[in-house]
C-alpha positions in Angstrom: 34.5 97.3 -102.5 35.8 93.8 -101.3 35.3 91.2 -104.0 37.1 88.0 -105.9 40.3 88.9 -107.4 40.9 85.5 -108.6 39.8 86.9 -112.4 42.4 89.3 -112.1 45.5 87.2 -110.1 44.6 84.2 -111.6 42.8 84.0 -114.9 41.4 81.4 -117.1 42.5 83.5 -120.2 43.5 86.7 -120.8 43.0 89.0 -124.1 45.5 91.9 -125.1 43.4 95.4 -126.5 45.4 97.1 -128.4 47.6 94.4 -129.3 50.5 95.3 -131.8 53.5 94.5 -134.3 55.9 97.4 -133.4 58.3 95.6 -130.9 58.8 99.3 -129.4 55.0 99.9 -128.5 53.0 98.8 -125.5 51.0 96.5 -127.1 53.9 94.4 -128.4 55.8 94.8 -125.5 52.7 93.3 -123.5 51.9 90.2 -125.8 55.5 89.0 -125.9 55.1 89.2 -122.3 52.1 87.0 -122.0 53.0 84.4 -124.9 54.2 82.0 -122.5 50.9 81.8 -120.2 49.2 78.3 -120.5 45.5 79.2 -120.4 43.7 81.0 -123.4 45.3 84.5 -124.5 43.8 86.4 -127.5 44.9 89.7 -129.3 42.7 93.0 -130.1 43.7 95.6 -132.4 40.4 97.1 -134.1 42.6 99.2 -136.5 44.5 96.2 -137.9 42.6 92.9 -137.3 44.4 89.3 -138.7 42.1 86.8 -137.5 44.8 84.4 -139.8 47.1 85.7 -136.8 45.2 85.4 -134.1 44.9 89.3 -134.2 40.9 90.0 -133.6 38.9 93.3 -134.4 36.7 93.0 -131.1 36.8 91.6 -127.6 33.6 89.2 -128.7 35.1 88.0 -131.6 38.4 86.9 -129.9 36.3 85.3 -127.1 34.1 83.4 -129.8 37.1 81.9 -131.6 39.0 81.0 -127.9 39.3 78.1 -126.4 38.4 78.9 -122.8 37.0 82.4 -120.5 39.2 85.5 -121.3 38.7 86.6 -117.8 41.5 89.3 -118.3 41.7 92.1 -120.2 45.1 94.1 -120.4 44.5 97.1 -122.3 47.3 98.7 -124.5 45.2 102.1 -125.3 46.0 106.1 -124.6 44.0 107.4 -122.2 41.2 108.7 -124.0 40.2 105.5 -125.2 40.3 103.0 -121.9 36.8 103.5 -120.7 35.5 102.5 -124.0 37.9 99.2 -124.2 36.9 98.4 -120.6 33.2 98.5 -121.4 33.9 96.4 -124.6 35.8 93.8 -122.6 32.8 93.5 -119.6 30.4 93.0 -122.1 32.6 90.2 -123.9 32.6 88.5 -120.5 35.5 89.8 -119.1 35.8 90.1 -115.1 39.1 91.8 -114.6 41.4 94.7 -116.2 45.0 96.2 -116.6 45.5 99.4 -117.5 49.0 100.0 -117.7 48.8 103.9 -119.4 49.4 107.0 -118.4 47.7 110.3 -118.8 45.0 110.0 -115.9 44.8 111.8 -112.9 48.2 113.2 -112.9 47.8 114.9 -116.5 45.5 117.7 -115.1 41.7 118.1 -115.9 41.6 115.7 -118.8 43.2 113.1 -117.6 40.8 113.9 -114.9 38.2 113.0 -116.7 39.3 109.9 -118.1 40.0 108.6 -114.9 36.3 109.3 -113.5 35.0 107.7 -117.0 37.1 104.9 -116.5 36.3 104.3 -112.6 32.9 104.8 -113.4 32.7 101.5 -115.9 34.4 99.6 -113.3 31.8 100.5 -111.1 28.8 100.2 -113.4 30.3 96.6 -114.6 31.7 95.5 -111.5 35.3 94.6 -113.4 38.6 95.1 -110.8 40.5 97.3 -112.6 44.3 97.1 -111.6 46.1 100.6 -112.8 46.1 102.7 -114.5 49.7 104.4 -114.3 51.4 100.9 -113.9 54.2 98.0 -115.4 51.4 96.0 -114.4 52.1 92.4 -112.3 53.0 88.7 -112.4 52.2 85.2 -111.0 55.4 82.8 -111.5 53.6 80.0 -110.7 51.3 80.5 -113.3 53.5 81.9 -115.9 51.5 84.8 -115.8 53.8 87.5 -116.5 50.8 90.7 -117.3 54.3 93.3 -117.2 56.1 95.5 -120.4 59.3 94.4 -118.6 61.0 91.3 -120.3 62.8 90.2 -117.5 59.9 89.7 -115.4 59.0 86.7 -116.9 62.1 85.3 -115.6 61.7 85.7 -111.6 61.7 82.2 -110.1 58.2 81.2 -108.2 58.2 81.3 -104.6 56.4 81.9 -101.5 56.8 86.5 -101.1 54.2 88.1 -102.5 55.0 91.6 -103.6 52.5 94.7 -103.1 53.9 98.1 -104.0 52.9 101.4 -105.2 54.7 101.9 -107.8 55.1 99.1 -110.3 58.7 99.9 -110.6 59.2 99.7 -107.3 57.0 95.9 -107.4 59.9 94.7 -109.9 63.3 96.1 -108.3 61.9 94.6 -105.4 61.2 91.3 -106.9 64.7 91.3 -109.0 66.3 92.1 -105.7 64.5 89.4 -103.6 65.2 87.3 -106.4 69.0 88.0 -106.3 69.1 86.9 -102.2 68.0 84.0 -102.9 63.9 84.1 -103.0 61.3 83.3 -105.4 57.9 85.1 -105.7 54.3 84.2 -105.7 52.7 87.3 -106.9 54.5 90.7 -107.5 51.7 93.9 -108.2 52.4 97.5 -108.9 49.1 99.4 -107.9 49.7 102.2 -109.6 47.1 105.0 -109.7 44.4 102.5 -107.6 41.0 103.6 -109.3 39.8 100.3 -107.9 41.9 97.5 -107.0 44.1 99.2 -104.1 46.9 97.4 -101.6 44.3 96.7 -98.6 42.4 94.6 -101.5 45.6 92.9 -102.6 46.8 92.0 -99.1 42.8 90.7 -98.3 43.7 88.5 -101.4 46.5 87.4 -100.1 45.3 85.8 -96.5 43.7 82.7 -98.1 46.5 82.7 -100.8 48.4 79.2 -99.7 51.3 79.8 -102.1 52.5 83.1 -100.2 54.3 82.6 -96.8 55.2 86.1 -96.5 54.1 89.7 -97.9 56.6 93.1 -98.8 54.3 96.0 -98.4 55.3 99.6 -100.5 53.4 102.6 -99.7 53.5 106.0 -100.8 49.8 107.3 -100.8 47.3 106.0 -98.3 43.7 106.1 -99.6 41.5 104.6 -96.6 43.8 104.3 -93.4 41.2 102.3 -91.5 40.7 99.7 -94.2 44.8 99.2 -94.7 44.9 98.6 -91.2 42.4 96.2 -91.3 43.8 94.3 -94.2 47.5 94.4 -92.9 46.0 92.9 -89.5 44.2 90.1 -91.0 47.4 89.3 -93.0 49.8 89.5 -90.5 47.4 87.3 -88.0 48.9 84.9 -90.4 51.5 85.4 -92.8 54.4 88.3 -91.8 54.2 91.9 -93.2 57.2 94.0 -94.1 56.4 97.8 -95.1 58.2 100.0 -96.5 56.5 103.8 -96.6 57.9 106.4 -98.3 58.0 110.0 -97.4 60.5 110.6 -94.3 60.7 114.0 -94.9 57.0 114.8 -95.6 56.3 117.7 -92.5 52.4 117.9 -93.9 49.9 120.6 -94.2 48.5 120.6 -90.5 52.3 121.5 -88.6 50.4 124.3 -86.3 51.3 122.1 -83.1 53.7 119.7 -81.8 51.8 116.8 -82.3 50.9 117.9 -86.1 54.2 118.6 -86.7 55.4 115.2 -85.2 52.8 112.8 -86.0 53.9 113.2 -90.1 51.9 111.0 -92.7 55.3 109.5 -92.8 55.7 109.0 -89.2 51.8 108.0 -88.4 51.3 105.7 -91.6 54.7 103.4 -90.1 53.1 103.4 -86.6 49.9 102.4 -87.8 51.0 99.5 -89.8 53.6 98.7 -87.1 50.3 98.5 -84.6 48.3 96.3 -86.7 51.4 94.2 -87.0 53.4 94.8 -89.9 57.5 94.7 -89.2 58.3 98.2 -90.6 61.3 98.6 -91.7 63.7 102.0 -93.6 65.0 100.7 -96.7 64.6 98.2 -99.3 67.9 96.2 -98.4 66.4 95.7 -95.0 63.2 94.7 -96.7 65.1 91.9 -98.6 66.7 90.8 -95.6 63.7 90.2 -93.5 61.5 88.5 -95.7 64.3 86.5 -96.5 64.3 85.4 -93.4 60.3 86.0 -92.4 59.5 83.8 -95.5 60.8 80.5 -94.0 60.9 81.2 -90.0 59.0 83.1 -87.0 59.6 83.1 -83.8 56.9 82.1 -81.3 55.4 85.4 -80.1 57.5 86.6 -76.7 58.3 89.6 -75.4 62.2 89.8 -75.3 63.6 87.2 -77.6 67.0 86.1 -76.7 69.7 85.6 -79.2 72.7 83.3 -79.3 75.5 84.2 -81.9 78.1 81.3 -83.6 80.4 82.7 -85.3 83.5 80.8 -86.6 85.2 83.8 -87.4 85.8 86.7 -84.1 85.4 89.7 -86.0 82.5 89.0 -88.1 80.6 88.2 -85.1 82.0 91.1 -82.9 79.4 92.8 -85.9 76.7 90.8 -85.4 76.9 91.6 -81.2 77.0 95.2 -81.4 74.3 96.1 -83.9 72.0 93.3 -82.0 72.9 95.3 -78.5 72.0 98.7 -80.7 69.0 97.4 -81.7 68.3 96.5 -78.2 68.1 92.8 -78.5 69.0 90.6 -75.7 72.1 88.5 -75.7 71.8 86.2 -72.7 74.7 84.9 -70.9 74.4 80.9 -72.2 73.6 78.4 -68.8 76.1 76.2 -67.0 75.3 73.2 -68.6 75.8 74.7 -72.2 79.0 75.6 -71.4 80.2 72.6 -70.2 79.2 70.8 -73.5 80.8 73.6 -75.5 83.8 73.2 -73.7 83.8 69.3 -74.7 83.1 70.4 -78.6 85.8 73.5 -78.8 89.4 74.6 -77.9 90.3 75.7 -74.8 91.0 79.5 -76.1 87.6 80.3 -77.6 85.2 82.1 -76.0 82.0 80.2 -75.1 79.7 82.6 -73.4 77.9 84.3 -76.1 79.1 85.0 -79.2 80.3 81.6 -79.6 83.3 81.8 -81.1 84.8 78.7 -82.7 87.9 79.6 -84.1 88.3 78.0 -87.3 85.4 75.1 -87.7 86.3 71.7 -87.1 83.7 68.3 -87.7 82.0 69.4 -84.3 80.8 72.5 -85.8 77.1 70.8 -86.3 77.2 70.2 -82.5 78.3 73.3 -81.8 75.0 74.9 -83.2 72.8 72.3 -81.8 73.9 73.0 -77.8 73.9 76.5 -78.5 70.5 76.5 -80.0 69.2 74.6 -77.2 70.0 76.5 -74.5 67.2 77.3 -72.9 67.9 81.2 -72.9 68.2 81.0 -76.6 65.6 81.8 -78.6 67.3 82.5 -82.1 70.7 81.7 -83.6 72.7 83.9 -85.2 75.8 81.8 -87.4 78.7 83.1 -89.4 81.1 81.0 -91.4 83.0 81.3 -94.6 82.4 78.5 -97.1 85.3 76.0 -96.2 84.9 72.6 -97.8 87.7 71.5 -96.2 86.7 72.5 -92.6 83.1 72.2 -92.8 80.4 72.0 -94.9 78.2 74.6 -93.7 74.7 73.4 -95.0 74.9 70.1 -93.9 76.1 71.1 -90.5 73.0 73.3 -89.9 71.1 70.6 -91.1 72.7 68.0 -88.3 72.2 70.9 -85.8 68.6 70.5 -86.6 68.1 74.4 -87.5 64.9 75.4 -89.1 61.4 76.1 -88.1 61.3 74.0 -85.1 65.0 75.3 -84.5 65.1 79.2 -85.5 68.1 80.2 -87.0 70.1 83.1 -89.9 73.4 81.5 -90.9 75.4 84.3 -93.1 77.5 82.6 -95.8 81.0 84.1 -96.6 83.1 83.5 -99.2 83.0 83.4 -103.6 79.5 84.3 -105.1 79.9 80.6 -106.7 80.6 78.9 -103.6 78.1 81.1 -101.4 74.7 80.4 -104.3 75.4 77.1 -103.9 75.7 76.7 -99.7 72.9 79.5 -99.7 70.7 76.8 -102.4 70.6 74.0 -99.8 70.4 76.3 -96.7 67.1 77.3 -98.3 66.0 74.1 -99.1 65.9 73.2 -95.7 63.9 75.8 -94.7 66.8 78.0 -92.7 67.5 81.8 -94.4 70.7 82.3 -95.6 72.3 86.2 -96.2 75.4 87.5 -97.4 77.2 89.4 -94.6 76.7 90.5 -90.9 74.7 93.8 -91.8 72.0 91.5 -93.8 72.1 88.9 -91.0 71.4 92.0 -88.3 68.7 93.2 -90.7 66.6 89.8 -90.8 67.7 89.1 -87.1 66.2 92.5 -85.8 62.6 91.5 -88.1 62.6 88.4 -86.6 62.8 89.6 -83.0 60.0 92.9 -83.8 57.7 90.3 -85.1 57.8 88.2 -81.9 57.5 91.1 -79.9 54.7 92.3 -82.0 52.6 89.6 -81.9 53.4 88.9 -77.7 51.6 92.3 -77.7 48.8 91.4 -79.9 48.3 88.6 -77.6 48.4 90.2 -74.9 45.6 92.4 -76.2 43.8 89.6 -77.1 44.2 88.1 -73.8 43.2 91.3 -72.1 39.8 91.3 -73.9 39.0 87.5 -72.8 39.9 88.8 -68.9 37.2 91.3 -68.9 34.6 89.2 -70.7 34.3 90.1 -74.2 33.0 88.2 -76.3 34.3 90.3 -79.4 37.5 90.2 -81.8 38.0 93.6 -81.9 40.3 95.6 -79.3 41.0 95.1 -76.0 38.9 97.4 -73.6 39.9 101.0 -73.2 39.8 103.0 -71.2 35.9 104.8 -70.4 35.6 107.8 -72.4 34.8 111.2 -71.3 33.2 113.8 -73.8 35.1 117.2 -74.4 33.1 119.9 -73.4 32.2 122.1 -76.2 32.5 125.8 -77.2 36.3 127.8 -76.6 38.1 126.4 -73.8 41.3 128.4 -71.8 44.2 126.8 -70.5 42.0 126.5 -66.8 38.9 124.8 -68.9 41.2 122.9 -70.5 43.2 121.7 -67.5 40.2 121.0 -65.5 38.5 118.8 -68.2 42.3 116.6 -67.8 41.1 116.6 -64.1 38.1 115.1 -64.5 40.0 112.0 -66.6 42.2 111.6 -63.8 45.1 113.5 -64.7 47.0 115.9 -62.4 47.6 119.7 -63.0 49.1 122.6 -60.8 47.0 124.0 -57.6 46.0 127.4 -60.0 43.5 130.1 -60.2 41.3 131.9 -62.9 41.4 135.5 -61.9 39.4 138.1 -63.5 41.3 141.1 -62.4 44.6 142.1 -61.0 42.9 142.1 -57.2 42.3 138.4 -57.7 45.6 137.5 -59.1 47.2 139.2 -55.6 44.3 137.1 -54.1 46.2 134.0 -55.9 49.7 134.9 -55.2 48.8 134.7 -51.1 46.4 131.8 -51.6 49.1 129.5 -53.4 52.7 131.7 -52.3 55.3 131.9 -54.8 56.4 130.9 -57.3 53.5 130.6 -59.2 53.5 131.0 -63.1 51.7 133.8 -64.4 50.0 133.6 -67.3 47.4 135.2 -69.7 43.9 133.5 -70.2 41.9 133.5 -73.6 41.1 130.5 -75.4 41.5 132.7 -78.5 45.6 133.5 -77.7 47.4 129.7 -78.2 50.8 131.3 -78.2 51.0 133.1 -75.2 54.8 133.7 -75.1 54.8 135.5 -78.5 52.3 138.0 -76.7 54.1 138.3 -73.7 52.1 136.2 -72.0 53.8 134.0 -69.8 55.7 134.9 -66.5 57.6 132.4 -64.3 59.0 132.5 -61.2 56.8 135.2 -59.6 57.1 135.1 -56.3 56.0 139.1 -55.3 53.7 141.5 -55.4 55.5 143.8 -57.2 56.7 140.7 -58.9 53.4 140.0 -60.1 52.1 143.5 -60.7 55.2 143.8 -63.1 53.8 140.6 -64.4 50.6 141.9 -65.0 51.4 145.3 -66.6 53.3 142.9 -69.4 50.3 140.8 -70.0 48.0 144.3 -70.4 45.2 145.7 -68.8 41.7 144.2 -69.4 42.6 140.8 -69.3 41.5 138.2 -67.3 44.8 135.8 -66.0 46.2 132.5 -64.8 48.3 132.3 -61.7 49.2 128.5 -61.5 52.3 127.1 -58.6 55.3 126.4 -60.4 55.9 122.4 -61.0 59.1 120.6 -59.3 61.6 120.0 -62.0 61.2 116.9 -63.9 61.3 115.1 -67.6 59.2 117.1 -70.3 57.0 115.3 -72.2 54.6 115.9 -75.1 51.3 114.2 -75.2 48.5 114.6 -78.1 45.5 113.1 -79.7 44.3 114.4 -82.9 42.8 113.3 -86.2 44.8 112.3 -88.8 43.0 113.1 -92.3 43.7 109.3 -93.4 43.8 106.8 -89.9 41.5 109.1 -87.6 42.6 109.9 -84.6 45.7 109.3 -83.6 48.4 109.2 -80.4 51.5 110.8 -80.2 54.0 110.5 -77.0 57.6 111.6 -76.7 60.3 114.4 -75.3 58.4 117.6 -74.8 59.1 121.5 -74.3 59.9 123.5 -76.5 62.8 120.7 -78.2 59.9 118.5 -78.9 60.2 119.6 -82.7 64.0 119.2 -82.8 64.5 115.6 -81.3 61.3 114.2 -82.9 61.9 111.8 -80.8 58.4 109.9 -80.7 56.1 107.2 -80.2 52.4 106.9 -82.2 49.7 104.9 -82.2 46.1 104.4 -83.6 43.0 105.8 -81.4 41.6 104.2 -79.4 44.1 102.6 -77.1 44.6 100.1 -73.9 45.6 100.8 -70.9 48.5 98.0 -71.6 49.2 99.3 -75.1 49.4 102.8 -74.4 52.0 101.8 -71.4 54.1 100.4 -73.6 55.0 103.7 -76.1 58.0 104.8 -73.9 59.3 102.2 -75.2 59.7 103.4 -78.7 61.7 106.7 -77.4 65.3 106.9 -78.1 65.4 108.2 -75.0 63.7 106.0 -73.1 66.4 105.8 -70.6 65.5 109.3 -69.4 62.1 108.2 -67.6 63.9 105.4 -65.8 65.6 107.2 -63.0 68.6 108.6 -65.1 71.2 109.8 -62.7 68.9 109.6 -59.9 65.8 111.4 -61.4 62.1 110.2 -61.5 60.8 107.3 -62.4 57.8 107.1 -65.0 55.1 104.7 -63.3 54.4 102.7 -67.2 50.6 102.4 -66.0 49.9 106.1 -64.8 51.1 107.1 -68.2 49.2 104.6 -70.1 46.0 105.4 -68.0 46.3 108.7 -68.7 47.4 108.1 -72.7 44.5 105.7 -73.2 41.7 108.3 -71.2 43.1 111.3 -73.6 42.5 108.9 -76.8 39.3 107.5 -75.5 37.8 111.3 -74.9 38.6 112.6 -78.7 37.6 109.2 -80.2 34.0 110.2 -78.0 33.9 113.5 -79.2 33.8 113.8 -82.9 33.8 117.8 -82.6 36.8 118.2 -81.1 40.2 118.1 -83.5 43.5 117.7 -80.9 44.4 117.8 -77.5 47.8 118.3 -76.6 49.5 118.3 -73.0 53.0 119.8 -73.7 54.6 119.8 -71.1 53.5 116.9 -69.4 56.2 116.7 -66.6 57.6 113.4 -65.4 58.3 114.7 -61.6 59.2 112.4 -58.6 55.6 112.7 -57.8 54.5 111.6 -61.0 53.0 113.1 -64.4 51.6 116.4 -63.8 49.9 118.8 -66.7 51.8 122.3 -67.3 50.0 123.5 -70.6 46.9 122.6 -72.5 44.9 123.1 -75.6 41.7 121.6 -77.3 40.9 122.6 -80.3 37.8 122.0 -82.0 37.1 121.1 -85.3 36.0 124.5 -86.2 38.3 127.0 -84.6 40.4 128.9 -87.1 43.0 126.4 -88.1 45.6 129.1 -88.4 45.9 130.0 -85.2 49.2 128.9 -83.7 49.4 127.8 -79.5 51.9 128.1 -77.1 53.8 125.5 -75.4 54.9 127.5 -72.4 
């Protein structure tokens, strides 16, 4: 349920249950914690009330001797005894709860059954309940500091909301933004998420004016669909970093390629990457981009170019070669550029791009001003040591005009003194500062997926207004066809790709060996020989499969492997070509899902893969190649075939469009899918319907 969270985030006044002397228990820990909050607080402990202390016996008495609406109640309880201090604290008037304890849902059936009791007065009362299982959160700005951890009440305010799973994970996060440089408007550990979950923190934060900039944590996904839907409505206006845990999560549904490949791992970064999060693998490259997300963004363009100044060579020799691994542009600066720079530097440096200074003289703040303005430059990329008595870094950027209106990372070397300090007044004037080449890369690469991101999104957008929607939802896909139902073999299965538009072999469905010899002069050789039964899906482990046949006796030899009493496949061979895997299923959390990348039988091995939310334009799907590693391999590598972007895409977005229409059918892979100078053809497929036996394992032949 979507409702205020203002009561929660933001409370008038806020009451402790369970309140406590003993510095070492919760309790204590929690009202220490809160002292310092400006609006009304009030203690509970119904064993050991001091009203002379301020220590109440009930929820209602602390509320009627409070100045001010205790909005928020933290409750310092066990388990057993939450749902009972949650209804206590509704019925005093309170609108929003902590529960910071353990022993819920991951303590077996009893826990079990506090956790339904306690959802179930959250539910009856209508209270957002944050927790349990949690360190709880904080609001700088407000002094609100609802956390056990002292030092929480120390983070600096600032504009980067924190929203993480773990509430350990919400304060290293916040201590380490803290440490670059940053200050945060709300940090929140979900926790268990009985109510209040991430998609209804990030819908809180949209409208929230303090926060510029939001660090996303996942490790569970409850509701795909709706954390889509929140991270796209935040990031339509305010950047989205994620970090998801789980890399090496393989799942429960690995019986094909595209199960074994599209990973909850794997599909929960796509999906956030498609609704427009920047998704990045660590939580040092977290750090780095919102450092640098929080204060600039680049307009939304495809290919971004960068420009790198660097006044020392090696330093920026760095910067150049992750930006060219990350496959970030690094134009060649115009005519006119270099002429100024050669007015502004020695004759020695090098003035193409990198720029390289040499040590920085008084014309370093021009130096960063032509470069910035060239009109190839999209993004400036600085490195300089703090020398007072060359330069004074800070000032020079701000000469150079770099900022929002003048995108720009400067990296700051030198002593941690002298570094704070030039890093202070960097910030101040809005232009992110980090601490080395590998942090600049980090915030540099965010900076450039974001623009690209959003030129997508746009593009989308813009897609939608072409055809004549009036909606804000997707831009058109592609017209869905319905899976036919009941078993379908390898010939149904291919034909159905027929009818959305996709090739397969010239082939035949024979019912005895007198129509296969029928086949093998209808089509000549080589054909492929294969067995036919929707109920075999690994047809090699059977002897199944036979290439290369070009014979009789060929095939009859063929045909005695495969058995009598079967009915058989002979299919041309396929030119040789680039393999590819294509699949839609249904992911258990996001629905159904894409997944594109290097087929055959290595298609587990390289994982090499691109994967995106169902259903899916023609434009979008076109773009997944992009994603592959190995992208180079469908450009015409050493003279082989070219992948037409818009035959793939047709054919990626007519495959999602068909399982998104048929809500009985579970996957449908193509695998291989062969890239072959006369485009994609269809070697092997399998649909598989919701309720065939899930155990059954299929053949990629």
């Amino acid at each position: 349920m979507t409702a205020n969270l203002t009561p929660l985030f933001a409370p008038e006044g806020v009451v402790v249950i369970g309140a406590s002397r003993q510095p070492g228990k919760l309790g204590a820990a929690m009202a220490r914690s809160l002292a310092a909050f400006p609006g009304a607080r009030a203690l509970v402990n119904a064993r050991r009330p001091d009203p002379g202390e301020g220590v109440y016996a009930s929820v209602a008495e602390a509320a009627a001797h409070t100045d001010g609406r205790l909005d928020l109640a933290v409750l310092c309880v066990p388990a057993s005894g939450c749902a009972d201090a949650l209804a206590e604290a509704a019925a005093a008037g309170c609108r929003a709860a902590l529960v910071c304890a353990g022993g819920f849902g991951e303590a077996g059936p009893e826990g079990e059954e506090h956790a339904d009791a306690l959802r179930r007065v959250a539910r009856e009362t209508g209270v957002r309940l944050l927790g349990p299982n949690t360190s709880g959160f904080f609001a700088p700005h407000l002094g609100l500091t609802a956390s056990f951890v002292p030092a929480a009440g120390q983070l600096p305010a600032g504009d980067i909301a924190v929203v993480a799973a773990s509430g350990g994970v919400n304060h290293a996060l916040s201590f380490d933004l803290a440490a670059a440089g940053n200050g945060i408007s709300l940090g929140v550990g979900i926790g268990a998420g009985l109510d209040v979950t991430a998609a209804d923190v990030l819908e809180h934060l949209v409208e929230d004016g303090r926060t510029t900039a939001v660090a996303l944590h996942l490790e569970t996904v409850p509701d795909g669909p709706r954390l889509v839907a929140a991270v796209r409505e935040v990031a339509a206006v305010k950047p989205v970093v994620a970090l998801v845990v789980g890399r090496s999560d393989v799942g429960d549904f690995a019986r094909s390629h595209t199960g074994a490949l599209a990973t909850s791992w794997r599909t929960t970064r796509a999906a956030l990457r498609q609704a427009g999060a920047v998704v990045v693998d660590d939580e040092r490259e977290l750090v780095d981009a919102l450092t640098a997300l929080s204060r600039i963004r680049l307009r939304p363009q495809p290919d971004p170019g960068l420009g790198i100044v660097t006044a020392q060579a090696g330093p920026g020799l760095l910067l150049a070669d992750r930006a060219g691994t990350d496959g970030i542009r690094m134009p060649e600066l115009a005519a006119g550029t270099r002429r100024t720079l050669g007015e502004l530097l020695p004759p020695l440096t090098y003035q193409r791009n990198p720029v390289d200074t040499g040590r920085p003289a008084e014309t370093f703040g021009r130096v960063l001003a032509t470069t910035a303005a060239d009109p190839a430059v999209d993004l400036l990329a600085v490195y300089a040591l703090t020398e007072p008595d060359s330069v004074d870094l800070a000032s020079a950027a701000q000469d150079a005009g770099l900022g929002a209106d003048s995108p720009a990372v400067v990296v700051v070397g030198g002593l941690p003194e002298d570094v704070a300090e030039q890093r202070a007044r960097l910030h101040k004037t809005g232009v992110p500062a980090l601490t080395g080449p590998a942090s600049a890369a980090n915030a540099v690469r965010a900076l450039v997926t974001d623009a690209r991101q959003r030129a997508l999104r746009e593009a989308g957008s813009l897609s939608v207004r072409e055809a004549g929607s009036v909606s804000e939802g997707p831009a058109p896909v592609t017209a869905a066809t319905c899976v036919p139902t009941g078993p379908l073999d390898e010939d149904a299965a291919k034909s159905f790709l027929a009818e959305l538009g996709i090739r397969t072999p010239d082939r035949v469905a024979c019912d005895s060996r007198a129509d296969a010899h029928d086949a093998l002069r209808l089509l000549g050789g080589p054909v492929a020989v294969k067995v036919l039964d929707a109920a075999i899906l690994h047809k090699t482990e059977v002897g199944g499969v036979h290439l290369g046949v070009r014979t009789a006796a060929e095939l009859d030899a063929a045909l005695d492997a495969i058995g009598a009493g079967r009915r058989y496949l002979v299919e041309a061979m396929a030119p040789a070509g680039v393999d590819l895997v294509l699949g839609v299923r249904r992911d258990p959390v996001f629905g159904p899902v894409v997944l594109a990348g290097l087929g055959g039988t290595a298609a587990e091995a390289l994982a090499d893969v691109a994967i995106r939310l169902a259903p899916l334009t023609v434009a979008e799907a076109a773009a997944m190649p992009d994603d592959l590693a190995a992208r180079a391999l469908l450009d015409g590598w050493r003279g082989g075939p070219v992948l037409d972007r818009t035959e793939f895409g047709r054919a990626v977005s007519a495959l999602a469009a068909a399982l998104a229409a048929s809500p009985e059918t579970a996957e449908i892979e193509i695998n291989p899918l062969r890239l072959t100078a006369d485009g994609l053809i269809a070697l092997d497929a399998v649909i598989v319907h919701a309720a065939e036996d899930t155990s059954k394992e299929r053949d990629h032949a």
